[in-house]
C-alpha positions as CSV (number, residue, x, y, z in Angstrom):
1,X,2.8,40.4,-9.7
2,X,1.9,38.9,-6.2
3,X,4.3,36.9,-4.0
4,X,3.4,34.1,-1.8
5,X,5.4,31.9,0.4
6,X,3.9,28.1,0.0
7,X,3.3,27.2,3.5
8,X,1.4,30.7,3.9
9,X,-0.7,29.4,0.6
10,X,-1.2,26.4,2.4
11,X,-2.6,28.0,5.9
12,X,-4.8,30.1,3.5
13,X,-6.5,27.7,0.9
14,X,-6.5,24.5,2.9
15,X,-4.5,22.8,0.1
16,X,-1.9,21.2,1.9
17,X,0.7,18.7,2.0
18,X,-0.6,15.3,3.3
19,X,1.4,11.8,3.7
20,X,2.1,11.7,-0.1
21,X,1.8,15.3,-2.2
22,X,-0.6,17.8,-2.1
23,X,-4.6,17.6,-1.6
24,X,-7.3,19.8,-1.0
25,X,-11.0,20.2,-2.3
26,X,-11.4,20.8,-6.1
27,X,-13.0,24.2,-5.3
28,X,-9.6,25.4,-3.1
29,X,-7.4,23.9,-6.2
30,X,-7.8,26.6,-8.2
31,X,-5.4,27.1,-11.2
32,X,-3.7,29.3,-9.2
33,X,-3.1,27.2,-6.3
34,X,-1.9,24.6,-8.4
35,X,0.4,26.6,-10.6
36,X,2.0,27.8,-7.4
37,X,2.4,24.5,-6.0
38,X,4.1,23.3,-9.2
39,X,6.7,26.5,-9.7
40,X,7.5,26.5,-5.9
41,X,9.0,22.3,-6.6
42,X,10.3,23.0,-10.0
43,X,12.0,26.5,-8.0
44,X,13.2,24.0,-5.7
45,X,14.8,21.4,-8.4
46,X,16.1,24.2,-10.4
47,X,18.1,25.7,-7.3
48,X,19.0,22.1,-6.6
49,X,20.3,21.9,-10.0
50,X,18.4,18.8,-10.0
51,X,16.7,20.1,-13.4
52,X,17.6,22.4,-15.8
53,X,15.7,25.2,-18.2
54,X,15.1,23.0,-21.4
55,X,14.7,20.0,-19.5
56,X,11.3,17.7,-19.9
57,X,9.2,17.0,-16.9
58,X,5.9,14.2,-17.5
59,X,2.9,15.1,-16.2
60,X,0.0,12.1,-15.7
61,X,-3.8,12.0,-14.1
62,X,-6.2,10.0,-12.9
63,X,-9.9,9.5,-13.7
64,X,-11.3,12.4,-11.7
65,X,-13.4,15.1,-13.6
66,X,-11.1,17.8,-12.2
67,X,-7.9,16.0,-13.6
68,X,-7.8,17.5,-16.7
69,X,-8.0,21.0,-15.5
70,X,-5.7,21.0,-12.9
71,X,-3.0,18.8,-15.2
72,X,-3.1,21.5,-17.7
73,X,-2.4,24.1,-14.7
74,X,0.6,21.8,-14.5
75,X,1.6,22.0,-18.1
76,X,1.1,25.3,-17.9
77,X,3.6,25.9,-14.8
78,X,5.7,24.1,-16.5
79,X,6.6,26.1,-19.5
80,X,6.4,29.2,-17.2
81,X,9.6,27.8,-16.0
82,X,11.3,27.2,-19.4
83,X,10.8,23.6,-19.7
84,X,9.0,21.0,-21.6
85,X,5.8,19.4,-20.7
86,X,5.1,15.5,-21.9
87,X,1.6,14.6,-21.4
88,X,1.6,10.5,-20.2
89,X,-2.0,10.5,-20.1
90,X,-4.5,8.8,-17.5
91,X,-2.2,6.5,-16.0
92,X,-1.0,5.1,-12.4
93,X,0.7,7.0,-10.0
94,X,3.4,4.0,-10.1
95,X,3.5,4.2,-13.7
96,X,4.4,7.5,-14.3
97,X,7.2,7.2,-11.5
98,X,8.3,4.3,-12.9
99,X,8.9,6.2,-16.5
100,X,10.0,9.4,-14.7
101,X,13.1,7.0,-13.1
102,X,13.5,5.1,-16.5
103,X,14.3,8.3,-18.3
104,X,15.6,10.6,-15.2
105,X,13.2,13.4,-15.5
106,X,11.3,14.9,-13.0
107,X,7.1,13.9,-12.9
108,X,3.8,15.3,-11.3
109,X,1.1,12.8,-10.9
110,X,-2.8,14.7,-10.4
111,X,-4.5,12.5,-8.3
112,X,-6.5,12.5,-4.9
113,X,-5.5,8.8,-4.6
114,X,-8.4,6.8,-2.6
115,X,-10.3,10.2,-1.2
116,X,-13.7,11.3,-2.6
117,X,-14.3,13.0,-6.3
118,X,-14.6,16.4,-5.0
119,X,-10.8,16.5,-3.6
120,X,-8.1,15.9,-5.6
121,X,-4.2,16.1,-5.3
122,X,-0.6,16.6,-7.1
123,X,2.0,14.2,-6.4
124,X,5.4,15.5,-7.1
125,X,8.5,13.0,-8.1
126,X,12.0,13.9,-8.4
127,X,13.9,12.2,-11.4
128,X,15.8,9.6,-8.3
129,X,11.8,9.1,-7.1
130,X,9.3,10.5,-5.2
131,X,9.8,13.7,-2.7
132,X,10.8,12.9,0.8
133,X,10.1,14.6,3.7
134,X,13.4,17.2,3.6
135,X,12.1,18.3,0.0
136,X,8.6,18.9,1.3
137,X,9.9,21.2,4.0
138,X,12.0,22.7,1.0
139,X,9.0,23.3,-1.2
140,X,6.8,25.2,1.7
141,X,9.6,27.2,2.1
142,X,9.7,28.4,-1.7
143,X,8.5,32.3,-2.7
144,X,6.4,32.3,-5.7
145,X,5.9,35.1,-8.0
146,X,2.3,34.6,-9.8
147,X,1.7,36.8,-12.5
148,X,-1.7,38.5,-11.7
149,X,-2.8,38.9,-15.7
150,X,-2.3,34.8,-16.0
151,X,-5.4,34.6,-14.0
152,X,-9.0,35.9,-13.6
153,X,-10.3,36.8,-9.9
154,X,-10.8,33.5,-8.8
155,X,-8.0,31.8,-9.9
156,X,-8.8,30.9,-13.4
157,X,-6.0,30.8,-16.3
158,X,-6.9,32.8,-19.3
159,X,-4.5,31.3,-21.6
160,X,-5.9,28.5,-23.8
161,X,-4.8,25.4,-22.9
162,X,-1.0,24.2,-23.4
163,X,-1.3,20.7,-22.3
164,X,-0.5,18.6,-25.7
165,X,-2.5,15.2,-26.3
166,X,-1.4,12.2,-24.5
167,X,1.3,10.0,-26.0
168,X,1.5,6.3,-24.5
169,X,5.2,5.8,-23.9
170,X,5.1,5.4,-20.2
171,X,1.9,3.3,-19.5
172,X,3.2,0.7,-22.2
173,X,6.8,0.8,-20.4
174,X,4.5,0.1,-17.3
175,X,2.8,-2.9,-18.5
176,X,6.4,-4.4,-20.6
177,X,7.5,-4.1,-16.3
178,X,5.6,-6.9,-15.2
179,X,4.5,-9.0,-18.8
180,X,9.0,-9.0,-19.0
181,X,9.4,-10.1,-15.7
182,X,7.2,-13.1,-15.0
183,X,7.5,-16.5,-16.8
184,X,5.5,-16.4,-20.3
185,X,1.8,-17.5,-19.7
186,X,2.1,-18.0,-16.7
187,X,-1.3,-17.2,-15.3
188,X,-2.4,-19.7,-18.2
189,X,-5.7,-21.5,-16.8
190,X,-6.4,-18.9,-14.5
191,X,-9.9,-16.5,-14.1
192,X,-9.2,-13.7,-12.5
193,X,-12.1,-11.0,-12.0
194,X,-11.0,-7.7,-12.4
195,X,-13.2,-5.1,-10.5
196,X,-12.5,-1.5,-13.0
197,X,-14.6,0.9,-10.9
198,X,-13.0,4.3,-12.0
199,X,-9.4,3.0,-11.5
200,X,-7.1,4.5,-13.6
201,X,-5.3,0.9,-13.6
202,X,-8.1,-0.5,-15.4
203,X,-7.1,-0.9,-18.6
204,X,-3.3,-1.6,-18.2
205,X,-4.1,-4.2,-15.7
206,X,-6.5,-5.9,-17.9
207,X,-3.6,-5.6,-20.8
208,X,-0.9,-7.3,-18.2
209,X,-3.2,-10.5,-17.3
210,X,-4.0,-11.0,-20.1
211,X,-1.0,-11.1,-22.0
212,X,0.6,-13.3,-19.3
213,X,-2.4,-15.6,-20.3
214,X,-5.3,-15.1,-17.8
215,X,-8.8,-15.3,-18.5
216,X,-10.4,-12.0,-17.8
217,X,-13.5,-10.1,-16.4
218,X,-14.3,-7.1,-16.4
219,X,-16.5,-6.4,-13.4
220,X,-18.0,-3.1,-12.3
221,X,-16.6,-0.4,-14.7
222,X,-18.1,2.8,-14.1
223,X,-17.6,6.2,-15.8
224,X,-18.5,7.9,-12.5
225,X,-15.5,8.6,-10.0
226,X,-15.7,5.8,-7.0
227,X,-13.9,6.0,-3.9
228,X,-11.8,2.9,-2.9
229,X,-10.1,3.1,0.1
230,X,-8.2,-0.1,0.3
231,X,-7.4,0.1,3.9
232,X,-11.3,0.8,4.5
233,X,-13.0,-1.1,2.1
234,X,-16.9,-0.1,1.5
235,X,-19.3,-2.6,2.8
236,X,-20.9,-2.9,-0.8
237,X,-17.3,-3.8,-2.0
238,X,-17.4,-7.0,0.7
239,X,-20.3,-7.6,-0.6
240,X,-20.2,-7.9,-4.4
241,X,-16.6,-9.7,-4.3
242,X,-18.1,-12.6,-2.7
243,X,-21.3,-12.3,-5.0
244,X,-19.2,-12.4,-7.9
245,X,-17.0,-15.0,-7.0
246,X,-20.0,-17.3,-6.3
247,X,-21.6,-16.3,-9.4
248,X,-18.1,-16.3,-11.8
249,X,-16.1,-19.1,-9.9
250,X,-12.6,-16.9,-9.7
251,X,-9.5,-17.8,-8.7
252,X,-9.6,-14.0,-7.6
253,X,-10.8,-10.7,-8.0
254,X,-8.4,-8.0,-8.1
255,X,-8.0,-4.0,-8.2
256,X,-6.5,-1.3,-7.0
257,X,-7.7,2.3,-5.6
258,X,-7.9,5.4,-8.0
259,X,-4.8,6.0,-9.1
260,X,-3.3,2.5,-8.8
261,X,-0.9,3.1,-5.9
262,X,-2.4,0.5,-3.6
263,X,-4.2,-3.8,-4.4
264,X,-6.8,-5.2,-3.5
265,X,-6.8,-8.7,-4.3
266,X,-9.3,-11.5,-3.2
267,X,-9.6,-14.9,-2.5
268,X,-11.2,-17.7,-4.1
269,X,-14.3,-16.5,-2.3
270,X,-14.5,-12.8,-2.6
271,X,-12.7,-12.3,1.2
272,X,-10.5,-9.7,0.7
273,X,-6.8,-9.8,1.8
274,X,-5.5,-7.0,4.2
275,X,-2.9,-5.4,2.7
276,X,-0.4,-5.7,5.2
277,X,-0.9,-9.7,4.6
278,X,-1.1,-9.1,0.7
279,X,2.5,-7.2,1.6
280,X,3.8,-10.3,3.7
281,X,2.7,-12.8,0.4
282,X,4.5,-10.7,-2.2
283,X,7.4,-9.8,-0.5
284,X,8.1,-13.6,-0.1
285,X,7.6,-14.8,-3.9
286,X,9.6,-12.0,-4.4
287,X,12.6,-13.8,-2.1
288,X,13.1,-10.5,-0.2
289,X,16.1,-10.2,2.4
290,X,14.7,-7.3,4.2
291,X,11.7,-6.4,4.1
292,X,10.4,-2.6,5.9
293,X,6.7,-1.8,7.1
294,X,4.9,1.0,9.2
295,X,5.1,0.0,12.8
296,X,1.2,-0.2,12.8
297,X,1.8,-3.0,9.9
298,X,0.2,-6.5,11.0
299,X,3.0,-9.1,13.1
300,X,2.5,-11.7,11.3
301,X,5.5,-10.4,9.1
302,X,7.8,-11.0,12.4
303,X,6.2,-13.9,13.1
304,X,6.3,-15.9,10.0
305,X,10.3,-16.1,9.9
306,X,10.4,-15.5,6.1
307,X,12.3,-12.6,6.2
308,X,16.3,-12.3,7.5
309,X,15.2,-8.7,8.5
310,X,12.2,-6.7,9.5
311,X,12.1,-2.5,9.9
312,X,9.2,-1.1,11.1
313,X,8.8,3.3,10.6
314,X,6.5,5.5,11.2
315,X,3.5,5.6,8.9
316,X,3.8,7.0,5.3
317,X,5.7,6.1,2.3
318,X,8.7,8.6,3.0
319,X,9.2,6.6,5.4
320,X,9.5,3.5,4.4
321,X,11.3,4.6,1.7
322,X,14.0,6.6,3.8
323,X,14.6,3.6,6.2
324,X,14.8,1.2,3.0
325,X,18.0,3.0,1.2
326,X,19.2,2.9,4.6
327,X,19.0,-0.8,4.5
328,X,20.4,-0.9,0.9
329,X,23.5,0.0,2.4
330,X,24.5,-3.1,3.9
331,X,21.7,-5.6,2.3
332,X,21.5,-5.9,-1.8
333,X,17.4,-7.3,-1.5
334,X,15.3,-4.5,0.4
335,X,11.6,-4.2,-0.2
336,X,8.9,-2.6,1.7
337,X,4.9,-2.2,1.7
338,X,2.3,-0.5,3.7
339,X,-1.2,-1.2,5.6
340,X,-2.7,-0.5,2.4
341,X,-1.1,-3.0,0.1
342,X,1.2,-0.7,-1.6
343,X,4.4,-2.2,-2.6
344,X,7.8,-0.4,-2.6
345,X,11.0,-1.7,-4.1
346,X,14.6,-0.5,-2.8
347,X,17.0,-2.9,-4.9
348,X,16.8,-4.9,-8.6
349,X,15.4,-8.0,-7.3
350,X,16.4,-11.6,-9.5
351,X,13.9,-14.2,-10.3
352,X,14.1,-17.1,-12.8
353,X,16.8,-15.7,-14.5
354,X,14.4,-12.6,-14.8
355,X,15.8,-9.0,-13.0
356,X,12.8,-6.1,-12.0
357,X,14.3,-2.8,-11.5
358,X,13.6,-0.7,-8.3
359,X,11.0,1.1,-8.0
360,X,10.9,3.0,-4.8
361,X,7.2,4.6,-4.7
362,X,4.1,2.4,-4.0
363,X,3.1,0.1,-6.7
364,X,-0.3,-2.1,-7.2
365,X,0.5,-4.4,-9.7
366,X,2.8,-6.2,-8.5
367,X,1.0,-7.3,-5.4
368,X,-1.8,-9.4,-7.3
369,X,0.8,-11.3,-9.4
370,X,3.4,-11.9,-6.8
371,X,0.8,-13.9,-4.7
372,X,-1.3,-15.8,-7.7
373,X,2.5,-17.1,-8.9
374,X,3.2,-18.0,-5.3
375,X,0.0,-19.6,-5.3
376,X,0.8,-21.7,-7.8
377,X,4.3,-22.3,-6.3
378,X,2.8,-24.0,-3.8
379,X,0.0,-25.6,-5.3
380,X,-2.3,-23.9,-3.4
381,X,-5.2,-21.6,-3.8
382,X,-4.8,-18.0,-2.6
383,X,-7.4,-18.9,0.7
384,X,-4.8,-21.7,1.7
385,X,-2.1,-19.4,1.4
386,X,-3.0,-17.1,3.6
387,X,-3.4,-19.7,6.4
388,X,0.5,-20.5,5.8
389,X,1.3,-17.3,7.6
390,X,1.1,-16.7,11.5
391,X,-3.0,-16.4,11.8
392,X,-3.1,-12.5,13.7
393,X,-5.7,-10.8,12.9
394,X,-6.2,-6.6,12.8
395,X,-8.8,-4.2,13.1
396,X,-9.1,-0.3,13.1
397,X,-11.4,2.8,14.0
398,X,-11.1,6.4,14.6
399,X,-12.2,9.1,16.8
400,X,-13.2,11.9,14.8
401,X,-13.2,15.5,15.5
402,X,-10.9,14.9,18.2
403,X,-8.0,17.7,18.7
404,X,-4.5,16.3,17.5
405,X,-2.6,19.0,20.9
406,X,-5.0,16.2,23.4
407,X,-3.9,13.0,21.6
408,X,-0.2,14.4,21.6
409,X,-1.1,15.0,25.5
410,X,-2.6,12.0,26.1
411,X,0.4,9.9,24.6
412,X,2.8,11.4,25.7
413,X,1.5,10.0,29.3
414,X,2.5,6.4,28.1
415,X,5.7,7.4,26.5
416,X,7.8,9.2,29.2
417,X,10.8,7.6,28.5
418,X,10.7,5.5,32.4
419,X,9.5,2.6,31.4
420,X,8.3,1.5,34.6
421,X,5.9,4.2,34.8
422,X,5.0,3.9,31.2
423,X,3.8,0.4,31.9
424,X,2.2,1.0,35.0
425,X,0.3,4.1,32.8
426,X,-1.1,1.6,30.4
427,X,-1.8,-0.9,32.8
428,X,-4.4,1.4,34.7
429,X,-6.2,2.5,31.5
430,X,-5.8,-1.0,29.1
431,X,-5.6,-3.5,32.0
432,X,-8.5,-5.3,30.6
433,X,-6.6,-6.3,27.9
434,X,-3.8,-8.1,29.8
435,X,0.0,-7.7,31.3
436,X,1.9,-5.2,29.1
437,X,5.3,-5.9,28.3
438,X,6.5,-3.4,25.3
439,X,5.7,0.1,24.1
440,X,7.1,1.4,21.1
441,X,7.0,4.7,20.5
442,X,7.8,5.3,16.9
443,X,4.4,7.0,15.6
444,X,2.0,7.0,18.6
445,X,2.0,4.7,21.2
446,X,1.7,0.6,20.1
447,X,2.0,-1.4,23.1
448,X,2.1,-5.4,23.3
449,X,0.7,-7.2,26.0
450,X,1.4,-10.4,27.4
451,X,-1.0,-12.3,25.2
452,X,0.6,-11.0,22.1
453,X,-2.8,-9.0,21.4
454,X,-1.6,-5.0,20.4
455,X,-3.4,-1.6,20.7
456,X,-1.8,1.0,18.6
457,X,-3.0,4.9,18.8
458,X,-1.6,7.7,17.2
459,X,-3.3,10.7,15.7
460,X,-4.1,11.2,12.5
461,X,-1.7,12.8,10.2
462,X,-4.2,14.6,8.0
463,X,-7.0,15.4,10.5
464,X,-8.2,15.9,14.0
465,X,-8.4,12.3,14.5
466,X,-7.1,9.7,17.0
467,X,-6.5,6.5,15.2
468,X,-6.7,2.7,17.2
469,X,-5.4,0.0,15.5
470,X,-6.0,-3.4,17.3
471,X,-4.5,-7.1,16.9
472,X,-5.4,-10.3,18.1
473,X,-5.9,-14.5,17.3
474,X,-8.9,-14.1,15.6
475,X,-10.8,-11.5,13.5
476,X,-13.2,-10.9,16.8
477,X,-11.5,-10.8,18.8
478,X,-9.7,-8.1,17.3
479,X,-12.6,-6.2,16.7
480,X,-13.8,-6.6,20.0
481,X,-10.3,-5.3,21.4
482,X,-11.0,-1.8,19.1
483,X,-14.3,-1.8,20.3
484,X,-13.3,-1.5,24.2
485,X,-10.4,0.5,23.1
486,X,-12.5,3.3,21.8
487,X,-14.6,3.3,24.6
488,X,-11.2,4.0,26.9
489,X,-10.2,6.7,24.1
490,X,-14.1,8.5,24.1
491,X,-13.8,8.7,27.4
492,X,-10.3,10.9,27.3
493,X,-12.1,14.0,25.6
C-alpha cells in the first residue's frame, strides 16, 4: 500500500486541477493517477456524507482515443469505494450533469474539453452540480491509499475491465431537455448546417434539430479527434463555414467544442458569433432578469439595456456559478455565460407556458436554439440580429512563456488601491490609447478609457502566460488596440 496526498500527486505528474476538473497529458494520466484522482473526490463526498457506500455515481466520455481507458480507471475507483458505477456512454459534459442533478447522484465526466488529443481530463460533479472552488481545495487536500498489486510499474490496472456497456438514459433525458421545451417544429423551414468534427454532441444535436423540424447537414464528421477551441477558432474553421454556407445556403452552421460544453453558431454567411455575443442573444430569448459574465466578457451586455442586472466575476465557471446562487437569493431569473459561449442556468426559467430546469454547469445546446427562435421572433436573420446589440467589438492574444510572479508584479503596479496613482500608472504605459477613467481589478487589471475602448490583462490561469483582451467600435480597431498592447506587454519581460 502507498499513500499520497493529491496536491503532492499533482506537483509530481503534472496532472492538475485547471479552471474546470483535472487535465494533464494522456501519458501522465496513467490509471493510477486517475484512480487516485477519483477516490480522493468520492473520499471527500463520503466524509461529506454527500454520498453513501451503495450509492450510484455515472460516469460519461468524450470522443478521445484515451477516454475509454481512463473512464474504466473511473469505474474501477468507483467500486473500490463500494459503490455502483452506471456507464452513460460518449455524451456531453452538460448532459451527464444534467442527469447526474435529475437523479441526485454524483457524476465524472472524462474529457480534455477543447485541448489537443494527447491531453485529456476528468470533470468531477457533485449530485447539487459541478465542484466549486472550496471542494477543489478539499480534494488536493485528500490522502489516498493505492493498493500497489492493483497496478503494474507504470501505472497500469491489472484487473480486467469493470466498466459495463453504455446504457442511453441520460443522453435521451438530454435531448427530451430542449425537444420539451421549445414550441413543436419550430425550426420548421429552417437549414441548419451542423459541423460534427469529433464532437461528442454530434449526434444528439443532430437528433434535437431535427425533431424540432430542421433540415439538417451533416458537415465535416471525422473519426479523428479535432481540436475546437471556441474562443480561438482555427483559421481553416473561418474558412470552411463561410465556404459551406455559400455552397449550402444555411440559415446557420452550428457546433460545439469536444465535449459539448461550449457553441459555436454562425451566421447566414459562415461569420462566426463570439461567444460572449452568442451569450448576450440567448440570455435575452430566454427573458433573463440577471444575467452574470467574466469581467473580461464583451460590454455590449451593459450596453444593450436588456438585462435588469449585470455581474461580472473573475474568469471560470465557479465563478460564475458562485456569484449566480448569490443572485438567486434576491432575483427568481439568474443566468450566466462565458467568453466561450457556454451557457449556465441558476433558476427554472418560464417560456410559452413551457418551464427548463436549472442547470448550473455550461451547456451548448441551448445557445444555438435560443438565438435561431429569437431570430425568428424578430423576423430577422441571425446577421441582422447581431447588429441589434451595441456594435463593440473584441480581440485577444497572449504572451507565452512569460512567468505568472512578473505579471502578478507587473499588475499589481496599476492596482495599488490609490486610484490616482493607478491612473496616472496606466496613463504612462497605455496613453496612446486615450484618458483612462476606470480600473477594475477583479481578475487582472481591465481598465476603460475615455473612448469606451478596454485593455484587459491578467495571467493565465493554467500557464505561464499573460493574456490581453482588447475592445473597441470596430473589429480593427480592436485588433489593432491588442496589437500595440502586446508590444507595451513584450517590452515588460
Amino acid at each position: 500500500m502507498m499513500q499520497i496526498k493529491i496536491d503532492e500527486l499533482m506537483a509530481t505528474t503534472g496532472v492538475q486541477f485547471g479552471t474546470s476538473g483535472v487535465r494533464g497529458l494522456v501519458d501522465d494520466m496513467t490509471d493510477q493517477v486517475c484512480w487516485a484522482y477519483v477516490t480522493a473526490f468520492l473520499q471527500y463526498l463520503k466524509a461529506k456524507n454527500i454520498i453513501q457506500t451503495g450509492d450510484v455515481v455515472g460516469i460519461a466520455g468524450d470522443l478521445r482515443s484515451s477516454s475509454p481507458r481512463i473512464m474504466n480507471a473511473v469505474a474501477t475507483a468507483i467500486v473500490n469505494q463500494g459503490l455502483v458505477p452506471i456507464n452513460y456512454g460518449m455524451i456531453p459534459s452538460p448532459a451527464i450533469a444534467l442527469y447526474g442533478l435529475y437523479k441526485s447522484i454524483a457524476t465524472i465526466m472524462v474529457t480534455g474539453s477543447h485541448i489537443p488529443d494527447d491531453r485529456n481530463g476528468i470533470k468531477f460533479n457533485k449530485p447539487d452540480g459541478e465542484i466549486l472552488k472550496p471542494d477543489e481545495i478539499a480534494i488536493c487536500a485528500q490522502v489516498v491509499d493505492i493498493p500497489r498489486e492493483k497496478f503494474s510499474e507504470n501505472g497500469e490496472l491489472l484487473a480486467e475491465k469493470v466498466l459495463d456497456d453504455a446504457v442511453s438514459d441520460a443522453n435521451e433525458h438530454y435531448i427530451n431537455r430542449f425537444v420539451s421545451f421549445f414550441p413543436a417544429q419550430c425550426l420548421q423551414g429552417k437549414h441548419i448546417g451542423l459541423y460534427e468534427h469529433s464532437s461528442v454532441s454530434r449526434d444528439c444535436l443532430n437528433t434535437i434539430f431535427n425533431k424540432l423540424g430542421a433540415n439538417v447537414t451533416s458537415l465535416g464528421r471525422t473519426d479523428q479527434f479535432i481540436s475546437v477551441d471556441t474562443e480561438a477558432i482555427r483559421p481553416e474553421d473561418v474558412a470552411l463555414a463561410k465556404q459551406w454556407s455559400e455552397e449550402h445556403k444555411f440559415d446557420c452552421i452550428i457546433s460545439t467544442d469536444g465535449d459539448g460544453d461550449r457553441p459555436l453558431i454562425s451566421d447566414e454567411h459562415g461569420n462566426w458569433l463570439r461567444g460572449d455575443i452568442a451569450g448576450i442573444l440567448c440570455a435575452q430569448y430566454l427573458n433573463v432578469d440577471v444575467v452574470v459574465t467574466p469581467v473580461s466578457s464583451n460590454s455590449a451586455v451593459d450596453k444593450s439595456k436588456v438585462f435588469n442586472q449585470v455581474i461580472r466575476t473573475k474568469i471560470g465557471s465557479p465563478y460564475v456559478i458562485e456569484a449566480m446562487a448569490r443572485a438567486s437569493l434576491t432575483s427568481e431569473s439568474v443566468a450566466g455565460y462565458e467568453a466561450n459561449g457556454g451557457f449556465l442556468q441558476n433558476s427554472i426559467l418560464s417560456l410559452n407556458s413551457k418551464t427548463l430546469s436549472p442547470l448550473a454547469t455550461r451547456d451548448a445546446a441551448i445557445v444555438p436554439l435560443a438565438i435561431i427562435m429569437l431570430a425568428l421572433k424578430q423576423n430577422l436573420s441571425i446577421a441582422e440580429l447581431v447588429k441589434t446589440l451595441p456594435q463593440r467589438f473584441t480581440y485577444s492574444d497572449r504572451l507565452k512563456a512569460f512567468p505568472t510572479e512578473l505579471s502578478t508584479q507587473r499588475l499589481s503596479q496599476m492596482s495599488t488601491g490609490n486610484i490616482d496613482l493607478d491612473l496616472d500608472t496606466v496613463k504612462a504605459q497605455f496613453g496612446f490609447v486615450g484618458m483612462p477613467t476606470n480600473i477594475d481589478s477583479t481578475d487582472g487589471v481591465r481598465i476603460t478609457f475615455d473612448n469606451d475602448d478596454v485593455v484587459h490583462l491578467r495571467p493565465s490561469g493554467n500557464a505561464p502566460e499573460l493574456r490581453c483582451y482588447t475592445e473597441s467600435a470596430s473589429e480593427q480597431q480592436a485588433m489593432e488596440l491588442n496589437k500595440q498592447s502586446m508590444e507595451v506587454l513584450a517590452a515588460w519581460r
